[in-house]
N, C-alpha and C positions, 0 to 999 in steps of 0.2 A: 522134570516137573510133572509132577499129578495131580489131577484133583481128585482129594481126600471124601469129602463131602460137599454136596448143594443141596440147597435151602430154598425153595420160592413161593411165595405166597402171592395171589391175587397177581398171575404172571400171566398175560396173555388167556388162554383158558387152564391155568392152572390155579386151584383155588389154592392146595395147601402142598405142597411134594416135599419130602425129604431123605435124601438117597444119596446112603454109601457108593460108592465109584474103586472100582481097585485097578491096579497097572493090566497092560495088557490092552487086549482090541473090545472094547463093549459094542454091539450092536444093540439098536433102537429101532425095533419095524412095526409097522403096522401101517393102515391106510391112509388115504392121502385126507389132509384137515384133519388129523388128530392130534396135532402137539409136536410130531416128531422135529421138525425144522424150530419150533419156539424152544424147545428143551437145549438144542445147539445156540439158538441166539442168545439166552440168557449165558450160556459159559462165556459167550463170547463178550456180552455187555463186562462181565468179570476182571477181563483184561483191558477191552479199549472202554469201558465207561457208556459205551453209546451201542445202537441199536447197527444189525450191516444191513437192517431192512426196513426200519422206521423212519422217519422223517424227522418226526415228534418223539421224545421219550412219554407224553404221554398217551402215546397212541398202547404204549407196551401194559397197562394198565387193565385190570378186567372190573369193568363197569358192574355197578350194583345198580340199586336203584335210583331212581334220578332225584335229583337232592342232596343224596345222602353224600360225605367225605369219603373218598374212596384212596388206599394206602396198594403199595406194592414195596415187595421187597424179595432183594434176590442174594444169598451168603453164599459163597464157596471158601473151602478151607485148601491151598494149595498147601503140598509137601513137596520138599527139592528131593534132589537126590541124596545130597546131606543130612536129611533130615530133618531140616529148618523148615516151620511151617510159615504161613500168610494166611490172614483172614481178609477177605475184600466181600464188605457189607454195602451195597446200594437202598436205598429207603427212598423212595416215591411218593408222593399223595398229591389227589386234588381236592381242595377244598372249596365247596360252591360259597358265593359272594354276591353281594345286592351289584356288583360292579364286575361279577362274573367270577369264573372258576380261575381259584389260585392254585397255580402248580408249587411244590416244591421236591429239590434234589439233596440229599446229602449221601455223599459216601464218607465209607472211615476201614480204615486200613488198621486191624489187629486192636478196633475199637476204638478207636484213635480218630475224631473226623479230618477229614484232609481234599485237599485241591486235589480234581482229576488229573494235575500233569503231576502231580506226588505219587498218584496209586497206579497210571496206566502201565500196562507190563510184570505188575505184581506178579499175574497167574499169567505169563504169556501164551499164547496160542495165533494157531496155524489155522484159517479156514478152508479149505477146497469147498469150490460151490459149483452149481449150474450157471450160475451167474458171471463167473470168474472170465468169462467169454467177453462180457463187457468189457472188461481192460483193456482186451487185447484190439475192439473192433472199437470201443465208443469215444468218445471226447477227451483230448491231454487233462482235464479235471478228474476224471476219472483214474487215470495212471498216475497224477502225481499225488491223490487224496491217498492211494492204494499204498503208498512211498512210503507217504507221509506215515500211515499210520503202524506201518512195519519196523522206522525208524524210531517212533516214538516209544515202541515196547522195547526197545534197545538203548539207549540214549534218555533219558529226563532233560537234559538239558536241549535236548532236539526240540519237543515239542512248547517249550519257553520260549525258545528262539522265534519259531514257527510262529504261535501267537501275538510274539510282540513283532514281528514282522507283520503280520495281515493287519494290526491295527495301525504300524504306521503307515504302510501304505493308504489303508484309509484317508486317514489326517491328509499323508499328501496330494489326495485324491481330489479331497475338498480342497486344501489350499491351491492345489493347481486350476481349478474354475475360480475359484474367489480372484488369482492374481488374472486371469483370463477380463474376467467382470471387473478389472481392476478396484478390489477390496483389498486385494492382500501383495506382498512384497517377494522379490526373488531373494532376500536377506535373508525371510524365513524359510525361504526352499531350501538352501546350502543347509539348516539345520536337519531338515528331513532328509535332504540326500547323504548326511553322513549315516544318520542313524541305519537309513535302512540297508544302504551299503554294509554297513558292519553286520546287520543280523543277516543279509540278503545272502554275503558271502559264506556264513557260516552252512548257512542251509543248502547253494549252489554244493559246495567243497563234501560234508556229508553224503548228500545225492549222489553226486557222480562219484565217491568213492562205493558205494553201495553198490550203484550199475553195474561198475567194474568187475565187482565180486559174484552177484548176482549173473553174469553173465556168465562168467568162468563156470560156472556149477551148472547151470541151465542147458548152456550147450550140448553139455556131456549127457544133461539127463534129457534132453530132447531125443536124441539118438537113440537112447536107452526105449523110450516111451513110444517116438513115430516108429521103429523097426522100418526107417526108409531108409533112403540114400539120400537125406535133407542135410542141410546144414541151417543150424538156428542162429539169432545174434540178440543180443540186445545194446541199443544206443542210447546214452541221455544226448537230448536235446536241448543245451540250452540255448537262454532268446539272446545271447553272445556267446562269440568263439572266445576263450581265456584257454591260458596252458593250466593242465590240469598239473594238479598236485605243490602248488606255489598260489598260498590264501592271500598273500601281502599283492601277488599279481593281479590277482584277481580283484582284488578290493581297489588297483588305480584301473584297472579296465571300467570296472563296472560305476565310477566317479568319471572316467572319460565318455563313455558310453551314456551318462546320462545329461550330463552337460553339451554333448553333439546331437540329442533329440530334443532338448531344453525347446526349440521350438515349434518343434510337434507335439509335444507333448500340453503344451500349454494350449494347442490349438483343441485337441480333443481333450482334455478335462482330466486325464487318464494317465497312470503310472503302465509306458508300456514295456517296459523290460526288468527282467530280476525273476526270482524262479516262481511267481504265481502265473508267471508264463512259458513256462519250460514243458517238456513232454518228453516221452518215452518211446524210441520205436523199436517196433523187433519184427525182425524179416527171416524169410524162410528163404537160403539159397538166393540172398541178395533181394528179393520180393520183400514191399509192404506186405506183413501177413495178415493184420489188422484191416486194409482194403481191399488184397487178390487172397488171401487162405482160404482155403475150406474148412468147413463145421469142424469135421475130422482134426484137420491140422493145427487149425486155431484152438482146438480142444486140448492136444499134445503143447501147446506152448505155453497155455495156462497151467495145464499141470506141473510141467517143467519150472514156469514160474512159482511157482507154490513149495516146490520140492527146495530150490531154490533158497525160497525164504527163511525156511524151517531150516538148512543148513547154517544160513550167515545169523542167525537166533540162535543158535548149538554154540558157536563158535562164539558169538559175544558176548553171551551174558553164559557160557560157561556150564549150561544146562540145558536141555533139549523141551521142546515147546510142546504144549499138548497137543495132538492134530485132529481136529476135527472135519469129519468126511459126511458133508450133506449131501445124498442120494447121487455120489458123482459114478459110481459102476454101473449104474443101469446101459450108463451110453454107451459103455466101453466094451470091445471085443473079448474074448477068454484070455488071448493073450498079454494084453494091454491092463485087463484087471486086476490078474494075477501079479503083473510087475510093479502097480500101486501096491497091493496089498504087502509083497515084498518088502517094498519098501518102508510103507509107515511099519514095521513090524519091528526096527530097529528103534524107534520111540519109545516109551518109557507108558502112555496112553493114550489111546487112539479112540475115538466115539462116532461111531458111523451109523448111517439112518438109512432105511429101506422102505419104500414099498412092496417091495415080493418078500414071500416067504424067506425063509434063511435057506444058502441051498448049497449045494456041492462045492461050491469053489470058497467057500468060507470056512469049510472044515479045516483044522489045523493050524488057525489064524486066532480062533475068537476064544476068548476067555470067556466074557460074561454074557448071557442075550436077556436085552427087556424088550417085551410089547407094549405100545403103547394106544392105547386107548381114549379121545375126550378126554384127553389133560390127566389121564391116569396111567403111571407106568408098574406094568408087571412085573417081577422079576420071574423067569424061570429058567431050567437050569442048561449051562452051556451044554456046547455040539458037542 
């Protein structure tokens, strides 16, 4: 997969950009607060719908004057390897109101409008960040958001499931204080405990076959990446032991499992097991690497994770994902950089951002270079 063309208007501080993109490695440099990192978020909104650094989509929006209705909009044209193209259109606007600013979202898939779990994964991609660090050290929310949204470029029917699990858990949420405050009945609880069993399982069985895969690949590229004598792993954790790979198992555990907390759970108000409580851990030579690793190490297991990701994306949808590389060489050794660059090289396109100049270790690598400038990108011509 490539992306063909993007489109953004009113993006962050881009007022208007429109820019051919070809196969190959394109580099994006220039200084820090120019665009470079908004120019990767927006390809990225292209795939998952939503921002890896906003909170709000309508924080992504470049403010005019005050009063006035302010619109954004971001198009990219993906081409497979086949030839088969994808258009994925985002369209944004706030519109002020005596009752405040109305936001609205639409996307539309090859003009088409359409639900975000219809278009997510259209243009799939890969992100390596500075950030990517947090998965490995911050909160199980954090690792299984990261899952999540890896499976969902792969799957449609993941990210269905996914939703309609977080809302029942909801519901059960409230009904489990309600029947606490005696308002409500355990008659309606056996209907929530089937439901979310059934979606709960599907998402537990997913996961942990993902892990599995995931790890196999990461191992090897840890190795590849620390140039140590480490051994890496990665484990899912879920909030019960079930035998893997038996969904019909797993669906009377997790019915047993909730009827043996049935009173704890009614004491605290709370749905406490099922995977919006599972985690991920990955250890270096048997170590939490996420609580004893070093910058260094934790950095190698991120990458590895990422390398990782972009392989089991090759393999399931059958076409190689675009990878975007936000300013992650700066931290890297000559050796360690070069073994990234190796690698994304086997990609189809690759879009990477720098603050330094372009310099020696990129020769040989880059197809296209732009500068960019306050939301304006140069083209000029590669190394």
């Amino acid at each position: 997969m490539r992306l063909k063309n993007i489109q953004l208007r009113n993006f962050r501080n881009y007022e208007e950009t429109d820019l051919p993109l070809n196969s190959g490695l394109s580099v994006m440099y220039g200084n820090n607060a120019q665009g470079k990192s908004n120019f990767l978020e927006a390809i990225y909104m292209l795939s998952i719908l939503k921002s890896n650094r906003a909170e709000r989509d309508r924080d992504l929006l470049l403010m005019g004057p005050k009063g006035q209705p302010v619109f954004t909009r971001v198009v990219g044209e993906g081409i497979k390897s086949n030839g088969a193209g994808s258009q994925v259109r985002i369209d944004m606007a706030l519109t002020p109101s005596q009752n405040g600013d109305i936001f609205r979202k639409q996307v539309r898939e090859d003009g088409i409008p359409k639900s975000a779990a219809d278009v997510i994964g259209a243009i799939p991609v890969v992100l390596f960040s500075v950030d990517d660090l947090e998965i490995i050290q911050g909160s199980p929310s954090s690792r299984r958001r990261n899952l999540d949204i890896l499976l969902s470029q792969i799957n449609a029917s993941y990210i269905r499931n996914l939703r309609g699990y977080q809302r029942i858990v909801n519901q059960r949420n409230h009904l489990l204080r309600r029947i606490r405050d005696h308002s409500g009945t355990i008659d309606e609880l056996h209907f929530w405990d089937k439901e979310m069993v059934e979606k709960g399982a599907s998402i537990i069985n997913s996961r942990s076959r993902a892990i599995d895969f995931l790890n196999s690949i990461a191992t090897d590229k840890y190795s590849e990446v620390a140039n140590e004598n480490e051994s890496m792993t990665m484990t899912y954790l879920p909030s019960f032991p079930f035998q893997n790979g038996d969904i019909e198992k797993l669906k009377e555990k997790f019915i047993k499992m909730l009827e043996d907390l049935r009173t704890k759970e009614l004491t605290v108000g709370q749905s406490i097991i099922g995977p919006h409580r599972d985690d991920i851990k990955f250890d270096i030579n048997g170590i939490d690497a996420g609580r004893f690793g070093s910058r260094g190490q934790i950095r190698c297991v991120a990458l590895s994770l990422r390398f990782a990701e972009a392989h089991l994306m090759s393999v399931s949808l059958n076409e190689p994902p675009i990878i975007l590389l936000d300013d992650i060489l700066s931290e890297l050794d000559d050796v360690r950089r070069n073994d990234v660059l190796l690698s994304v090289s086997k990609y189809d396109q690759v879009i990477l951002t720098t603050a330094v100049p372009i310099t020696e270790y990129l020769k040989g690598y880059v197809s296209d270079v732009y500068n960019i400038k306050n939301g304006r990108i140069i083209t000029q011509s590669a190394i």
